[in-house]
N, C-alpha and C positions, 0 to 999 in steps of 0.2 A: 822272893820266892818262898815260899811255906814249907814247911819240914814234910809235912804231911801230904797225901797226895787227895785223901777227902777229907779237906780241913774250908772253912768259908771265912775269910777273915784272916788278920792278922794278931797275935795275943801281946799287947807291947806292956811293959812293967807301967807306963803313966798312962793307961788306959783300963777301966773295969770292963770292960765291953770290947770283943774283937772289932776288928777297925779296918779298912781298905782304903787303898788311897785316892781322894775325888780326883787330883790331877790325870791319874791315870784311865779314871773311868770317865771324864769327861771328854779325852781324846780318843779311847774306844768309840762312845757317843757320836761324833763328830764323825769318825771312819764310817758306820753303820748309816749315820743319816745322809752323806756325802753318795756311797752306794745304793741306797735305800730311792732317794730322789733323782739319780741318775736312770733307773730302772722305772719305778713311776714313772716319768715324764715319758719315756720311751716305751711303756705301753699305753699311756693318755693318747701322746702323738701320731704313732705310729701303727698302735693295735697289735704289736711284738709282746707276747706275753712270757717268752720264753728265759730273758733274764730276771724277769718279777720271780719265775719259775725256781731259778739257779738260788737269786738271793734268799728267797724265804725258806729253803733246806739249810745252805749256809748259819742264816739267823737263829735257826732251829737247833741245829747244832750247836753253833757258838753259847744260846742263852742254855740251853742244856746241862753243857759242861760249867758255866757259870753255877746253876743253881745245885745241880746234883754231884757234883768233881769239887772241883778250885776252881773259882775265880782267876786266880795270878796261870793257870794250866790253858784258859781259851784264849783260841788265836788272836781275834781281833784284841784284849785285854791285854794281850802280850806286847801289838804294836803298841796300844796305846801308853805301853807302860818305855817301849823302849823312845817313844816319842818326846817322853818329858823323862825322860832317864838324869837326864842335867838339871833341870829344876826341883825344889826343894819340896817334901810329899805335903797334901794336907791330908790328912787324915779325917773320916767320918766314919759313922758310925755304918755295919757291917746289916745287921739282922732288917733293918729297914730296906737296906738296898736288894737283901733275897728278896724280897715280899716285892719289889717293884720289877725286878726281874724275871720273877712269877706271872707278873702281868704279862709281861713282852712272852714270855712261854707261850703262855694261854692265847695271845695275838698272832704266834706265831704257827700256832699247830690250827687255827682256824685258817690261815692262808693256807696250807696245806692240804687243808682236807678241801676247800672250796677250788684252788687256784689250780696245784698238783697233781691231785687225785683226779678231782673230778672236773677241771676245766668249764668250771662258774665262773659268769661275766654277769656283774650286775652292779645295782649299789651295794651290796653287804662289802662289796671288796674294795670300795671308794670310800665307804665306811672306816673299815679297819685300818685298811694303808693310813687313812687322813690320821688315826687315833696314831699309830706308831711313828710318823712323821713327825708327829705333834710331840710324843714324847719326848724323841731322839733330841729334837730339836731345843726343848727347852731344857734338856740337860748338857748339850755343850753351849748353847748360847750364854745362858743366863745363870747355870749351875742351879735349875730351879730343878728336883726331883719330884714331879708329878705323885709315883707311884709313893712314893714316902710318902707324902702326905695325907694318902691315901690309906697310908701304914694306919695312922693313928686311929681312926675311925674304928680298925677293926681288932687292936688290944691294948689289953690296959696300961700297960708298957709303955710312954709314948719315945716316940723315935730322938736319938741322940747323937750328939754330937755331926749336927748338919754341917752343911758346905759354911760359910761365910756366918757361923753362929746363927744362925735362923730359928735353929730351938731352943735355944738358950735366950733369944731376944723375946722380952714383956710382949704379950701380945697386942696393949696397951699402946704399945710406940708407934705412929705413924710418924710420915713424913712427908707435908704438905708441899706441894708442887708451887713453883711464885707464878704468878701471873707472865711475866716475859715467855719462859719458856715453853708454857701451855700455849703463849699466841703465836710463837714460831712453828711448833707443832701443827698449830691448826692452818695457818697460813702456808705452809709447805704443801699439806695436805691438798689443800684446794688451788694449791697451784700445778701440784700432781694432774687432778683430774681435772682441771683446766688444759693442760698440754695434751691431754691423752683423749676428751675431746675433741680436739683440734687437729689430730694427728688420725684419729679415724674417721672423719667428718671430712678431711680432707683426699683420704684414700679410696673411701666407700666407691664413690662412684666410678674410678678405673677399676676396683676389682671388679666391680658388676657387669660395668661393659665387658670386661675379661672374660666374666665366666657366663654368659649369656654368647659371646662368641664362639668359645669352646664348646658349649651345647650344640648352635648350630653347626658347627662347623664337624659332630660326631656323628655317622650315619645310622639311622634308626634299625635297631636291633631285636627280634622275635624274644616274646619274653616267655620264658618257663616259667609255669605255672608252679613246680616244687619251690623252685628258685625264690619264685616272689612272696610265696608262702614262707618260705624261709628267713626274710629277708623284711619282713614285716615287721616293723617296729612296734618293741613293745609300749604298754600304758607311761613305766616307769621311765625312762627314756625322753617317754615328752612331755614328763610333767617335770622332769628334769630340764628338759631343754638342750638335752644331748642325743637328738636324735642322728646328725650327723658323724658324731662321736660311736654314735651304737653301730652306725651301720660302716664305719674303719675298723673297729674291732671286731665285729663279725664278717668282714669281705665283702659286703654287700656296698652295691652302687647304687 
């Protein structure tokens, strides 16, 4: 915990540069994406827009207090710190990670004015969620900080003391993949969609009969004219190929 209540960072005597701990921010990450795609899925599925609703003020809040308070002061940062309370801290560098939390800010106050406010259903918002998925994601999986990286581009500064040395490593250095494990990779892959294939090739035709029965079997209904005007799918939609999709999240049949 920080002495100061708007302090960002930790100030440690073997560090020139305030410092926060990755253990701790990549098990926040993990809680936020954990909730984050629970919520997606359940308005993709369902057309429930109402916990997208809940999470992106939460999010809003939470990166809030991250960028403009303390860090170690937001909730989810709290868990994530009392999660790895037993493990030994890594330490990275501080002013890179405001600048990437900046990002999620600015993702996060566009959910709100779209999602919130004004209850827009479209791609901008399959858009944004994928970008913030995306991040979440690849900061607890991989410990890879997108927004960092993104850091550098924009001062002259560049970012320090990353996760697993990443800034300190020659940019120079690859490390070539052998041949075995690119063929595993690749053969896994096409046995993937080989099974997955075969699994809706095989299903296809009872759902059809299924849902060709449930039609007749529904008795024909006067249609409103507001209704269908309503109900009318848009361009984006089917050039998407979620017209089905558009029309569970708008009520329409």
């Amino acid at each position: 915990m920080s002495d100061s209540i708007f302090q960002f960072g930790e100030v440690r005597p073997e560090y020139h540069i305030p410092v926060l701990n990755e253990r701790a921010i990549r098990a926040a990450a993990g809680i936020l994406f954990f909730l984050a795609l629970i919520c997606f899925m359940n308005a993709w599925l369902t057309g429930n827009f109402q916990p997208t609703r809940v999470f992106v003020v939460s999010f809003l809040i939470e990166f809030s207090i991250r960028t403009f308070v303390n860090p170690s002061l937001a909730p989810v940062m709290i868990l994530g710190q009392w999660m790895v309370r037993k493990q030994q801290p890594e330490w990275s560098g501080a002013p890179q990670k405001r600048f990437a939390w900046g990002i999620g800010l600015v993702l996060a106050s566009t959910m709100l004015y779209l999602v919130v406010l004004n209850n827009v259903i479209g791609p901008i918002n399959l858009i944004v969620c994928s970008i913030c998925l995306t991040l979440l994601f690849f900061e607890t999986a991989f410990g890879i900080c997108i927004g960092c990286k993104v850091y550098n581009f924009f001062n002259k500064g560049k970012a320090q003391l990353c996760p697993g040395g990443a800034c300190e490593m020659p940019t120079n250095q690859t490390h070539s993949a052998s041949l075995l494990p690119t063929a595993i990779v690749i053969a896994f892959g096409m046995a993937v969609a080989g099974i997955a294939q075969w699994v809706y090739s095989s299903t296809a035709p009872k759902r059809a009969a299924e849902l060709e029965q449930s039609v007749v079997a529904q008795p024909a209904t006067p249609i409103d004219p507001a209704e269908a005007e309503r109900c009318k799918i848009p361009d984006f939609a089917k050039a998407m190929g979620h017209e089905e999709m558009w029309k569970l999240h708008n009520h329409c049949k």
